[in-house]
Each structure stands twice: as C-alpha cells, then as structure tokens.
C-alpha positions as CSV (number, residue, x, y, z in Angstrom):
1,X,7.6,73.9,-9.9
2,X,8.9,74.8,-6.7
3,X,12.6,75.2,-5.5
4,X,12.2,72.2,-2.9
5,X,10.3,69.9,-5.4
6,X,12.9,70.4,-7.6
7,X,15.6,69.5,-5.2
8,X,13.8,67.0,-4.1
9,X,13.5,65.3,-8.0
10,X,17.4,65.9,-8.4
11,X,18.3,63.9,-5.1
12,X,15.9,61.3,-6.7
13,X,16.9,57.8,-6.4
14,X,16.0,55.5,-9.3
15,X,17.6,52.7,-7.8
16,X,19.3,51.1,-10.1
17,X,22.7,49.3,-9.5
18,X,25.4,46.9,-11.0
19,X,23.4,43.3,-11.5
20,X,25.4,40.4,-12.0
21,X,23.0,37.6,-13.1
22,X,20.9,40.3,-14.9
23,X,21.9,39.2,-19.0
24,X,23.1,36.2,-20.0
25,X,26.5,35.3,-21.4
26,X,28.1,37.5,-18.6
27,X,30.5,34.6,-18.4
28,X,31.3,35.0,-22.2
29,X,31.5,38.7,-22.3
30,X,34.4,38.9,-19.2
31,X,36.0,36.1,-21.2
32,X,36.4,38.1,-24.1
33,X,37.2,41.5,-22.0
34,X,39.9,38.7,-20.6
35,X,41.4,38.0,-23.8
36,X,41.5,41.5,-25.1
37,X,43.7,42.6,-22.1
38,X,45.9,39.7,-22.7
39,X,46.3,40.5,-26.3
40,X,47.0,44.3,-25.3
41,X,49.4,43.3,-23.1
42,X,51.3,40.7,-25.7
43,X,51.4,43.7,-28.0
44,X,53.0,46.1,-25.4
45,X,55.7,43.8,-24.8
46,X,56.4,43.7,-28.9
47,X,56.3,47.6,-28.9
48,X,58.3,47.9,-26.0
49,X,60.9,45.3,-27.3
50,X,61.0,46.9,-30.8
51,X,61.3,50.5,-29.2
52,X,63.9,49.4,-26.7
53,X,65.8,48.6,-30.3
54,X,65.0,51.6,-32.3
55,X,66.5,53.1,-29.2
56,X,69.3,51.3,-28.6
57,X,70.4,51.5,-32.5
58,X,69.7,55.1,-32.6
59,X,72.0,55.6,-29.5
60,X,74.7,53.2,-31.2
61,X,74.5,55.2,-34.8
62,X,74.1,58.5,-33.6
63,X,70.8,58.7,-34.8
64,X,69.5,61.3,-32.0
65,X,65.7,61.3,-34.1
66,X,65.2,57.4,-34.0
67,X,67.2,57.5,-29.8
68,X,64.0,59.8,-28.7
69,X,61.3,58.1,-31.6
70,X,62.5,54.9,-29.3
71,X,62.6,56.1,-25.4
72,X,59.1,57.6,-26.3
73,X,58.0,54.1,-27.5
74,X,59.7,53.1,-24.0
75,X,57.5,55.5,-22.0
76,X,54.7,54.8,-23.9
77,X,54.5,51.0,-24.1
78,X,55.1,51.1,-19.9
79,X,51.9,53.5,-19.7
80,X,50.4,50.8,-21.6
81,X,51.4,48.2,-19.2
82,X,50.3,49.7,-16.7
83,X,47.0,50.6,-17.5
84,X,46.1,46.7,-18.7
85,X,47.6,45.3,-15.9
86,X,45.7,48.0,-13.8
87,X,42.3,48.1,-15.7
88,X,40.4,46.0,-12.8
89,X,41.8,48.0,-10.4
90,X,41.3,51.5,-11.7
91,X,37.4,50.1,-12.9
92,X,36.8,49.4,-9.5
93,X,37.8,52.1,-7.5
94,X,35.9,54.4,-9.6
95,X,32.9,52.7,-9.6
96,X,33.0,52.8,-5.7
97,X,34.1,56.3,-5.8
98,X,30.9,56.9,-7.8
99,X,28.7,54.9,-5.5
100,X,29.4,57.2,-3.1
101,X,28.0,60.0,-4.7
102,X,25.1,61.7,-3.2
C-alpha cells in the first residue's frame, strides 16, 4: 500500500453522526438520564449537609481528623455539584470540540 493511499484511508469519512430519531424510546432513555442526575444531585446535598457536620463537630471538639474527614466531604460534594449540574454542558462542548476534528 502506498504512503498517499494510506493517508488517504485515514482521512476517510464514514459519515456517521449523532441521529436523533434513529432508536426508539429516546424519550425514555433522557428521562431516565434525567432522573439519575436528579438523584445524584439529592444525594450531594445529603453528603454535603452531613460533611458540613462532621466538620463543624470536629472543629467544636477538637477533633482535627473528623475537621479535615468533613472539609474534604465539603470539597468533594461541591465537585459533585458541579459536575451534575454541568453534565449537559460539558457533554456538549466536547462533542462539538470533537466534531471539529479533522
């Protein structure tokens, strides 16, 4: 095989690109990725209401192991957040980052 055919079969373009109304039950399925963010997100705001705790009685009782056990659980259930309540968001822009690959 020569060098430009085989340039030419890795710029290739099989054409293939997001469908909407390809399957069935699409509805269904973002429904359900729906309710999985939402439960993600009501369980961040019980681990970051129990670690704001764990942090504030470590502070109180000098418990310096359970004060940075609970400001990790802080940090940690805000990273959370933020990636649920950014999921779409970060999906999309690297999808259309990727488009744009040649």
């Amino acid at each position: 095989m020569h060098l430009t055919e085989q340039v030419i079969q890795l710029a290739y373009d099989p054409g293939i690109k997001p469908n909407e109304g390809g399957l069935p039950g699409l509805n269904v399925l973002k429904q359900v990725m729906g309710s999985l963010n939402l439960f993600g997100l009501i369980a961040v705001v019980g681990s970051l209401a129990v670690s704001a705790g764990v942090w504030a009685w470590g502070h109180h009782s000098g418990g310096h192991q359970a004060e940075a056990n609970g400001k990790k659980g802080v940090l940690v259930s805000a990273g959370a957040a933020l990636l649920l309540g950014a999921a779409n968001g970060v999906v999309a822009f690297f999808s259309t980052l990727g488009t744009q690959v040649r």
